[in-house]
C-alpha positions in Angstrom: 57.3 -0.3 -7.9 56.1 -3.7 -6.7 55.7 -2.9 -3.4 54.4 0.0 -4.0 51.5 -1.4 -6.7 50.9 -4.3 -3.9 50.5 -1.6 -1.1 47.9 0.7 -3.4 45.9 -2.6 -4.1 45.7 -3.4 -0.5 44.4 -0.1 0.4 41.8 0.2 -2.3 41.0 -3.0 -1.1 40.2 -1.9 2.4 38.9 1.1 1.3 36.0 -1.3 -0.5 35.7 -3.6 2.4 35.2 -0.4 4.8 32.5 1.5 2.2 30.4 -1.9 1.4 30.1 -2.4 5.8 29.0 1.2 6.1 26.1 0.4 3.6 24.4 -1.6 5.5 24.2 0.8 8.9 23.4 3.5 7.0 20.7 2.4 4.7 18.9 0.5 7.5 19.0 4.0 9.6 17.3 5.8 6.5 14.4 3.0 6.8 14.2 3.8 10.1 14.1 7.4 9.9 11.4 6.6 7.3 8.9 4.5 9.5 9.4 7.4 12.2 8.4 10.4 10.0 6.1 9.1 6.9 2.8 10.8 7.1 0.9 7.7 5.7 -3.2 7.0 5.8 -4.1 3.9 5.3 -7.9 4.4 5.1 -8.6 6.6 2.5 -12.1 8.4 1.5 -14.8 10.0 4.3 -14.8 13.3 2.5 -18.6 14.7 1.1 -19.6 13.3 -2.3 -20.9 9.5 -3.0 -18.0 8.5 -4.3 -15.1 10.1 -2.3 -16.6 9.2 1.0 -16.6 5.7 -0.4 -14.5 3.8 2.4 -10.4 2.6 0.8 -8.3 1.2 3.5 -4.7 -0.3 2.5 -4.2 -3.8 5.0 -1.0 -2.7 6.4 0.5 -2.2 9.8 -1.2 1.0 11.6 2.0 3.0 10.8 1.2 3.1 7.3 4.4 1.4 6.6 5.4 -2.1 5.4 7.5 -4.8 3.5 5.8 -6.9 1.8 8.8 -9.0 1.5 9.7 -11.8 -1.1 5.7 -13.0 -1.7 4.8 -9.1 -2.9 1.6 -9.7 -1.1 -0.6 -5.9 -1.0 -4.1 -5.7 -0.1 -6.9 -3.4 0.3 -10.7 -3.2 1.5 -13.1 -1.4 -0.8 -16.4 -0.4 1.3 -19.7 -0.2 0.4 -21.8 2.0 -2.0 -24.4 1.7 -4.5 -22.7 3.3 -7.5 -18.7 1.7 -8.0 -16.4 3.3 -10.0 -13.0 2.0 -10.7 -9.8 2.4 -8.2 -6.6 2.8 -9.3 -3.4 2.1 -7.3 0.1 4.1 -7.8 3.7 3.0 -6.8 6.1 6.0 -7.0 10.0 5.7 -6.0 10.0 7.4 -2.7 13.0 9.4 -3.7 11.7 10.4 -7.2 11.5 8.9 -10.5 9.2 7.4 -12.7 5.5 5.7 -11.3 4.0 2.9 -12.2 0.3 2.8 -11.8 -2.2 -0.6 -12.3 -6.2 0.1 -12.4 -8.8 -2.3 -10.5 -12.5 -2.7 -12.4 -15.5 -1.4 -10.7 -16.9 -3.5 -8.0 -18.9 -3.7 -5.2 -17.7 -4.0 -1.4 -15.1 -6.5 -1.1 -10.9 -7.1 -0.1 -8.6 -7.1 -3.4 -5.2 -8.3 -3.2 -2.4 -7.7 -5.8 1.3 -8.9 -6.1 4.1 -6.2 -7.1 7.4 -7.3 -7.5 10.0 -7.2 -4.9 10.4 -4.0 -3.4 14.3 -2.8 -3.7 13.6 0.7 -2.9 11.0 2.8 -0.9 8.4 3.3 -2.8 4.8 5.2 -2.2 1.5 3.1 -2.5 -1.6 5.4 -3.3 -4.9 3.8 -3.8 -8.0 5.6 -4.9 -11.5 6.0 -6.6 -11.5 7.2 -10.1 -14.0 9.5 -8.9 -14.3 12.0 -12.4 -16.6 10.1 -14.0 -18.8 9.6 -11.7 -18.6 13.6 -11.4 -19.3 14.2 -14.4 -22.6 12.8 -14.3 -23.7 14.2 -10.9 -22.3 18.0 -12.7 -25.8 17.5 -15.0 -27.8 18.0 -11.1 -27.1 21.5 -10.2 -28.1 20.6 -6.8 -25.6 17.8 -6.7 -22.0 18.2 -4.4 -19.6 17.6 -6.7 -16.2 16.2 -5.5 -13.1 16.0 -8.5 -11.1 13.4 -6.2 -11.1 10.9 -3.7 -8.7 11.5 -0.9 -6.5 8.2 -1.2 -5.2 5.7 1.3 -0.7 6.4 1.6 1.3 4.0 2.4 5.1 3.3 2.1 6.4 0.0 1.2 10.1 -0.8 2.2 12.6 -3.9 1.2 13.2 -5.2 4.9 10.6 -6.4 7.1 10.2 -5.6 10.9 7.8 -7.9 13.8 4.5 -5.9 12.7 5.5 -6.5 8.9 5.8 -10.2 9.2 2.4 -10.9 11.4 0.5 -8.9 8.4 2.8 -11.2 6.1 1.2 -13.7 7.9 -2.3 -12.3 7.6 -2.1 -11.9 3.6 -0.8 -15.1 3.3 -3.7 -16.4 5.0 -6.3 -14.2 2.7 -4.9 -15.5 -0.4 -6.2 -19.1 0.5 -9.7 -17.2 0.6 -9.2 -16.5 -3.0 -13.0 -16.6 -5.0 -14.3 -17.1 -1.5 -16.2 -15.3 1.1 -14.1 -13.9 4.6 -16.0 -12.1 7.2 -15.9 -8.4 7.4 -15.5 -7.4 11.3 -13.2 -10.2 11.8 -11.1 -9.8 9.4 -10.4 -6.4 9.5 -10.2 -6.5 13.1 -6.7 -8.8 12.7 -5.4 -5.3 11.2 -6.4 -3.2 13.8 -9.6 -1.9 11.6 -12.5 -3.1 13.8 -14.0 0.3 13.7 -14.0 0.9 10.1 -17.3 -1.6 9.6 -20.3 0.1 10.1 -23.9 -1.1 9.7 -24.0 -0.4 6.4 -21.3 -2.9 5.2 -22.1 -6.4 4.8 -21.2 -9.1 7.3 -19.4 -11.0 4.3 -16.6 -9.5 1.9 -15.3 -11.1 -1.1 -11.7 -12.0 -1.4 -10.6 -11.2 -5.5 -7.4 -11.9 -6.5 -6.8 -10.7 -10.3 -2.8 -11.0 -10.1 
């Protein structure tokens, strides 16, 4: 009985050792298969309609994919327009469950950076322009285009952190010292590979806000 009770703990004991190192391989090969087939867009907007071709462009590897890692670091560029409405930002598990969803005030062209709590799980980042009010009172112009929604920027934020995560780390890091300050436009979004995004009509300086 002894031996026998010794024998079935050193199995079940192996049997754990041999399910915990299979954890790891596996889980890192779902991320991997997830940075491979994720149909992100990290600049949102260009569609007809003043507000939903309002430029929205998540600061994030080109991939549309990244981990944030332990700062929580996220940050997008609003563009220009002459009528702001309010942007609201989603995080949904990416294999289902409940959302969590925080709103950022009207406010004229600038970059906004948030912090979010340490990722654990792949999770979808949606950003856009609360567009239906702004509808509602172009629907009075019968000659006005009206649009009900603003295509969003999609991204997917992981837990673990490859090369081209780590140098935009870097880059956020940097941004957050620019908080309540002035960064230039081309320049900055040129360290993200968005050079193209500014146009003549944005300005040559962007505001940094940081509300969390």
């Amino acid at each position: 009985m002894g031996l026998s009770t010794a024998l079935q703990k050193t199995l079940a004991v192996s049997l754990g050792l041999g399910m915990a190192l299979s954890v790891s391989p596996l889980a890192g090969l779902a991320q991997a298969n997830l940075r491979n087939s994720f149909p992100g867009r990290r600049v949102g907007g260009g569609t007809r309609g003043e507000c939903s071709a309002r430029t929205l462009v998540h600061l994030v590897p080109d991939s549309s994919v990244f981990a944030p890692g332990s700062s929580g670091d996220l940050a997008l560029v609003q563009g220009p327009t002459a009528n702001p409405v309010s942007m609201t930002m989603i995080f949904k598990p990416e294999s289902g469950g409940t959302s969590s969803s925080q709103t950022i005030p009207a406010s004229s062209a600038g970059v906004t950076l948030v912090r979010r709590a340490t990722i654990n799980a792949p999770t979808i980042w949606e950003s856009g322009f609360d567009c239906a009010s702004a509808d509602t009172a172009a629907s009075d112009d019968p000659l006005s285009f009206v649009e009900t929604a603003s295509p969003p920027a999609v991204s997917l934020l992981l837990p673990t952190p490859e090369a081209a995560d780590v140098q935009v780390q870097k880059a956020l890091q940097a941004l957050r010292q620019s908080c309540g300050a002035m960064v230039p436009a081309a320049q900055t979004l040129a360290q993200f590979g968005l050079a193209d995004v500014v146009t003549a009509e944005w300005p040559q300086q962007l505001p940094v806000r940081c509300p969390s």
